[in-house]
C-alpha positions in Angstrom: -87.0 46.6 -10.2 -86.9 42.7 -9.3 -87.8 42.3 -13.6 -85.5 45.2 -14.6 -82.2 43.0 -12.6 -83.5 40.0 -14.3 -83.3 41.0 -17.6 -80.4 42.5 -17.3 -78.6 39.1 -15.9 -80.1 37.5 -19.0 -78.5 40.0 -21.5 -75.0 39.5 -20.0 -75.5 35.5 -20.3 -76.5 36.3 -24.2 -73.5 38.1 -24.8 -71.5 35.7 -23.2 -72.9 33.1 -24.9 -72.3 34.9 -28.6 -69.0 36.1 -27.5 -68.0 32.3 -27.2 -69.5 31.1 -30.2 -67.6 34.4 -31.4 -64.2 32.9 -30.3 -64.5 29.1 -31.2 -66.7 28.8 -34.2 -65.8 25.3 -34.8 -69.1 23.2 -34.0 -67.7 19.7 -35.0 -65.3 17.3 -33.2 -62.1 19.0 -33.5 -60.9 20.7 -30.1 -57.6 21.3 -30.9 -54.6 19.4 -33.4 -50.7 18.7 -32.9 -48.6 17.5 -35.3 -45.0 15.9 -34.4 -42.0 16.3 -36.8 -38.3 14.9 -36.9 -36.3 17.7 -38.0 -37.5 21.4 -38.1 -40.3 22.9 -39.3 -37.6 25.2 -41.9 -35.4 22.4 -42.8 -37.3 20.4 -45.5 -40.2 21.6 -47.8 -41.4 18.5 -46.7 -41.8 20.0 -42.7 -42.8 23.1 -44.3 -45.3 22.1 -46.4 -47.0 19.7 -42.8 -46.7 22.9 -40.6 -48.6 25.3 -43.3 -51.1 22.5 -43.5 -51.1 22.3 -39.6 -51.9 26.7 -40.0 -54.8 26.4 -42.5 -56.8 24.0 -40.0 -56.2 26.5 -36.8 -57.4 29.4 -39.2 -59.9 26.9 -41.3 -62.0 26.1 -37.8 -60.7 28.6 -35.5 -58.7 25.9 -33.2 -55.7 25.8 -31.7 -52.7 24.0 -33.1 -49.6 23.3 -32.2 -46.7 21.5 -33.9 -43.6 19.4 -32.4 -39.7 19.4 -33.6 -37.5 16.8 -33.3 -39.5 13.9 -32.3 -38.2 10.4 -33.9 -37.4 7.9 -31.2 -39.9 6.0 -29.0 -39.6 7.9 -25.6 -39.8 11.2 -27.4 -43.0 10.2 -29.4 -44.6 9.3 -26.3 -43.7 12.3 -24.3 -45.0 14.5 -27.2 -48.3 13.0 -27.4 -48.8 13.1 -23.5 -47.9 17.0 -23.8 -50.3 17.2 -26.6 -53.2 15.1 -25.5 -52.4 16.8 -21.7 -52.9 20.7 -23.9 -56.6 19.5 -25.5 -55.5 17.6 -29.2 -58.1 15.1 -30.0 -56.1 14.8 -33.8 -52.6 14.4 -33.9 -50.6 14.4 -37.0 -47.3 12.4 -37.6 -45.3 13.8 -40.2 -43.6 10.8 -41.3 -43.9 7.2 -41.9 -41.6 6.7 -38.5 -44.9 7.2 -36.7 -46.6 4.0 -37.6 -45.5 1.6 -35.3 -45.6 4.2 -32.2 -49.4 5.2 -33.1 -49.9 2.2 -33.9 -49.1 1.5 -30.0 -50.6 4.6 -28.7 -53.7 4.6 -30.2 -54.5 2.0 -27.8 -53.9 4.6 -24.6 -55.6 7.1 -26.1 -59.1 6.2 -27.9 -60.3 9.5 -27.9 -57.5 10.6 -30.4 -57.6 10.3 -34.1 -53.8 10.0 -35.0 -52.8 10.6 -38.7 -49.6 9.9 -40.3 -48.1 9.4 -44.0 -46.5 6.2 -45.9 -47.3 3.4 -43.5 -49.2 0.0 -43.1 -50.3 0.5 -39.6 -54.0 1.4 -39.3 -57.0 1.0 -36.7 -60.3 2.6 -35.5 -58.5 5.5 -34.5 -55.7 5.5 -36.7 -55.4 6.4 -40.3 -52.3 6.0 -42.6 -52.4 8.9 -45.8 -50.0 7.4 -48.8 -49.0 8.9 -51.7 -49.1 6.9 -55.2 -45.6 7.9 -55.9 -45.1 5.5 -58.4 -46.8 7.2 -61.0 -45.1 10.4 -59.9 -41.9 8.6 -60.4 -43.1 7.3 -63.9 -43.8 10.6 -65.9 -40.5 12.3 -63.8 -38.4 9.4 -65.8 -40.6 9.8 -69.0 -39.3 13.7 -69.1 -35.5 12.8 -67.9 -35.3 10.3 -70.6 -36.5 12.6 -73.8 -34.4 15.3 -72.5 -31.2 13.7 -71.7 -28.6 13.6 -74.9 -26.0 10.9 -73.3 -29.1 8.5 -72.6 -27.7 8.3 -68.7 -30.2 9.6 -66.3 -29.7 9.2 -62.6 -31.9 8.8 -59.6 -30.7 9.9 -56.3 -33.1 8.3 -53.5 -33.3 8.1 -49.9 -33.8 4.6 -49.4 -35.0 1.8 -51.6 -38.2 1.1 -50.6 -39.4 4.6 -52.6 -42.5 3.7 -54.5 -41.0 6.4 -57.3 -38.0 4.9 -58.0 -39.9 1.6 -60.0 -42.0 4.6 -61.7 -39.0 6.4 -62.7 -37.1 3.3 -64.2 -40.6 1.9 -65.7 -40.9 5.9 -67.2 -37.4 6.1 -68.6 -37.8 2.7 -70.5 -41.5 3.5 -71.8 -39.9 6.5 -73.1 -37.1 5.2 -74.7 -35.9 2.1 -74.2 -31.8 2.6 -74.9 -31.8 5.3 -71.7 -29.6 3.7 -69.1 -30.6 4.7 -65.3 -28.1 4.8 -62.8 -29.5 4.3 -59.1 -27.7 5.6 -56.1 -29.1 5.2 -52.0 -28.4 7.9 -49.1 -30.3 5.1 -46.9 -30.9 8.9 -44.9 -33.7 11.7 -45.9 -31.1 14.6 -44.4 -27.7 13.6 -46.2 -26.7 16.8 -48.2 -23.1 15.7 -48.4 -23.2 12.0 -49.0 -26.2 13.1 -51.6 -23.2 15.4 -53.2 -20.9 12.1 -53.7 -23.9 10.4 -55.5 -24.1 13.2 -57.8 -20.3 13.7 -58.5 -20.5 9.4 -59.2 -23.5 9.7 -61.7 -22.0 12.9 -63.4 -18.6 11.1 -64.1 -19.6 8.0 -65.9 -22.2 10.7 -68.1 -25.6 11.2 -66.5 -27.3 14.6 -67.6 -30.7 14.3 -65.9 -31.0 14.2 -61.8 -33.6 12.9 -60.1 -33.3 13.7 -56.5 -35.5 11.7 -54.6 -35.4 13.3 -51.4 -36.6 16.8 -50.8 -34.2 17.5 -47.9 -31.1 17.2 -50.6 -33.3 17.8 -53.5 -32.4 21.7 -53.5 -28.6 21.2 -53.3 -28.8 18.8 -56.5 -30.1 21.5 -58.5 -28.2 23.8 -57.2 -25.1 22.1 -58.2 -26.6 20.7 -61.8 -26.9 24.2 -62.3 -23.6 24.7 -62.2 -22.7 21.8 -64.3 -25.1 23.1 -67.3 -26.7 19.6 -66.6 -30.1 19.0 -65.6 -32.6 18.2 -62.9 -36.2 17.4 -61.5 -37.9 19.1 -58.1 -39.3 17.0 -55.7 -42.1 17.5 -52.8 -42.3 21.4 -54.2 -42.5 22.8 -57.3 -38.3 23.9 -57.4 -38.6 25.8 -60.8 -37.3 28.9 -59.8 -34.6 27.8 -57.8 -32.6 27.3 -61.2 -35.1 28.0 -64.0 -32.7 26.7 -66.6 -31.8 23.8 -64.8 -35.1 22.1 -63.2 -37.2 20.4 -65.9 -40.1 20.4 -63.7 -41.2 19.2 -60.4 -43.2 15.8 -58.8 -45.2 17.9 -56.2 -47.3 15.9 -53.8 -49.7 18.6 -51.9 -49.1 17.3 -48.4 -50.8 20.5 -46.9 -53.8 19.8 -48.5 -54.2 16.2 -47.1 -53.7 17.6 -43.7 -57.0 20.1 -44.4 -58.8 17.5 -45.9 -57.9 14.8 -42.6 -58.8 17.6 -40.4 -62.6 18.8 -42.7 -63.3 14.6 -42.5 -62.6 14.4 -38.3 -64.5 17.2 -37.8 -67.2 15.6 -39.6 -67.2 12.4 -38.1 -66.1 10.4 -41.0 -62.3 10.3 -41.2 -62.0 6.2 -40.9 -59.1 4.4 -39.4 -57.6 2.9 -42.4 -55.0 3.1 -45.4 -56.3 6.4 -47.6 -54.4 6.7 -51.1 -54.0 9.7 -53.3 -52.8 10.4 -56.3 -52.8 12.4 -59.5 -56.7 12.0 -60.2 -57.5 13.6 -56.7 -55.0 16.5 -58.2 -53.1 15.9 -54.4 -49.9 15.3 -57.0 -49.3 16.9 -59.7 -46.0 18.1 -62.1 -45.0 21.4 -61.2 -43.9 24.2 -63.9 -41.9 23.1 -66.9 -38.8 24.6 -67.7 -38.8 26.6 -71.3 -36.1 24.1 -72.1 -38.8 21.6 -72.3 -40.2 21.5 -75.7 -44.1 22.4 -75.5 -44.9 19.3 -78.3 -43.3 17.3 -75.4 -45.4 19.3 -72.4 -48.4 18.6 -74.6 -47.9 14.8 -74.6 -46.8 14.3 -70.7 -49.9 16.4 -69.8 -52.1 14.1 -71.9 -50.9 10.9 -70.4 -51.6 12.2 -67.1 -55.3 13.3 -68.3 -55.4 10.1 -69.6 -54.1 8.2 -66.5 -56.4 10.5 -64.3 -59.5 9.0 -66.3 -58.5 5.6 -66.6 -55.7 4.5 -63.6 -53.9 2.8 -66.6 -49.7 4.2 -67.0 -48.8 4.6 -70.7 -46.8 1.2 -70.6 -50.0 -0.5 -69.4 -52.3 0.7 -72.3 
C-alpha cells in the first residue's frame, strides 16, 4: 500500500512538473517584457507597429508582456519602470529616442534589466540603442519625388531637423536630377496634424507636387489632403499605399516590429550586447513599400536596382 501511495505522489509531481513546462515554454532569460510609449498605442503607426512587436514576443516565447501609454517626462519614466520591474520585466523596451538619457540613468538601479530603445547615443552593459539608417531611406524617397514631380518643387515636411532622412532626401532629389528645388519645412513636434497642414498649404503655393511627410503621426493627413489636390505623396513608417492609391508613390517602411522580436530572440539567448545596433536596407528591416501604378515600372526597375546594388555594396548611387 506504503509503494502504491508513493507512486502515486510521484505521478502528481510529473504532471505538475509538465503542466508548467506546458504553461511557460520559454527556457531562456526572458521572464517577462514592458515596453513604455508617449502617446497611445492607436495613435501613430509608429506605437502600433512597437505594441504588435511587443505581441509577437508574448506569443513567440509564451511570456507575459505588457505595454505603457503616455510615459515622456522623468518622474513618469521612473514610476513605469518600478511598476514593470515590481510585475517581473527583465527587458524593457522604450519606444522612442526620449528614453536614452532616463535608461541611461536607470540602468544603473536596475542591472538585472536589459532596456532597449530606438535612435539614441546612450548605451551600456545593460543598455542597447537600435537605430535606423534613415538616410538611405530618405535618399531613394527623394530619387522617386524628384523623377515624378513636373514643377521640379518637391517638399519635405519633417519633425525636427536632426532626421537622418532629410540629408538623404535632398542628396536623392539632386542625384536624380539636379534642377529639382526642395523646399524644407520643421513641426519641431512628432504629433502636430495642424501646424503639419500649414507646411503643406506653404509648399503647395509657391508649386511643390511631391510630399514627403517625415513624421508618421501627420504622415496620413498629408496624403490625405494631396489626394485632394491631385498632387502627390510618399508613406512613411508603414507602407500608406492604400490610403490614397493614386496619390502615395510609395512608402519608406522601417519594420520596427521586427527589431523588437529580434532584441527579444538575442536577450533570451544571452547575446543581446549593450551597445549602438544599426539596421538598414541590407538587413531587409527597411524597405520601399508598394509603388503606385503612376510610377512608371522602367523607373520601379531602376530604384529597386540601386537598392540591390546598395544592399551588396553600402555605396548610394551618388557615391559610386
Amino acid at each position: 500500500m506504503k509503494n502504491k501511495y508513493c507512486i502515486f505522489i510521484l505521478a502528481i509531481i510529473g504532471i505538475m512538473f509538465i503542466s508548467g513546462c506546458a504553461q511557460n515554454e520559454n527556457l531562456g532569460d526572458l521572464y517577462r517584457a514592458g515596453m513604455l510609449m508617449e502617446g497611445t498605442i492607436k495613435d501613430q503607426p509608429w506605437n502600433e507597429k512597437g505594441y504588435a512587436g511587443l505581441k509577437a514576443i508574448g506569443e513567440e516565447y509564451g511570456v507575459e508582456v505588457e505595454a505603457i501609454e503616455n510615459v515622456s517626462t522623468e518622474a513618469e519614466v521612473s514610476k513605469a519602470v518600478s511598476k514593470l520591474v515590481e510585475d517581473g520585466a527583465n527587458l524593457i523596451f522604450g519606444h522612442s529616442s526620449t528614453y536614452g538619457e532616463y535608461f541611461y540613468q536607470l540602468s544603473q538601479h536596475y542591472p538585472e534589466v536589459h532596456f532597449v530603445y530606438f535612435n539614441g547615443n546612450y548605451y551600456r552593459e545593460n543598455l542597447t540603442s537600435m537605430t535606423f539608417n534613415s538616410h538611405a531611406m530618405g535618399f531613394f524617397a527623394g530619387m522617386l519625388a524628384s523623377q515624378m514631380s513636373s514643377t521640379k518643387q518637391v517638399g519635405i515636411i519633417a519633425a525636427y531637423q536632426w532626421q537622418p532622412e532629410i540629408e538623404g532626401f535632398y542628396e536623392g532629389v539632386k542625384y536624380q536630377d539636379s534642377s529639382t528645388n526642395v523646399q524644407m519645412e520643421f513641426i519641431y513636434d512628432w504629433n502636430d496634424k495642424a501646424v503639419a497642414i500649414e507646411a503643406y498649404n506653404r509648399m503647395k503655393a509657391n508649386g511643390v507636387d511631391v510630399f514627403y511627410p517625415a513624421g508618421d503621426v501627420f504622415s496620413e493627413e498629408i496624403i490625405t489632403t494631396a489626394s485632394q489636390d491631385n498632387l502627390y505623396a510618399l508613406g512613411f513608417v508603414s507602407d500608406q499605399l492604400e490610403i490614397e492609391p493614386e496619390t502615395v508613390l510609395t512608402s519608406t517602411v522601417q519594420h520596427v516590429d521586427e527589431l523588437y522580436t529580434l532584441a527579444a530572440e538575442e536577450f533570451n539567448n544571452g547575446k543581446l550586447d549593450g551597445e549602438i545596433l544599426s539596421f538598414d536596407f541590407k538587413d531587409d528591416f527597411i524597405t520601399l513599400g508598394e509603388f503606385s501604378s503612376k510610377v512608371p515600372r522602367y523607373y520601379q526597375a531602376e530604384i529597386n536596382k540601386a537598392i540591390e546594388e546598395y544592399k551588396k555594396t553600402g555605396l548610394l548611387p551618388n557615391q559610386y
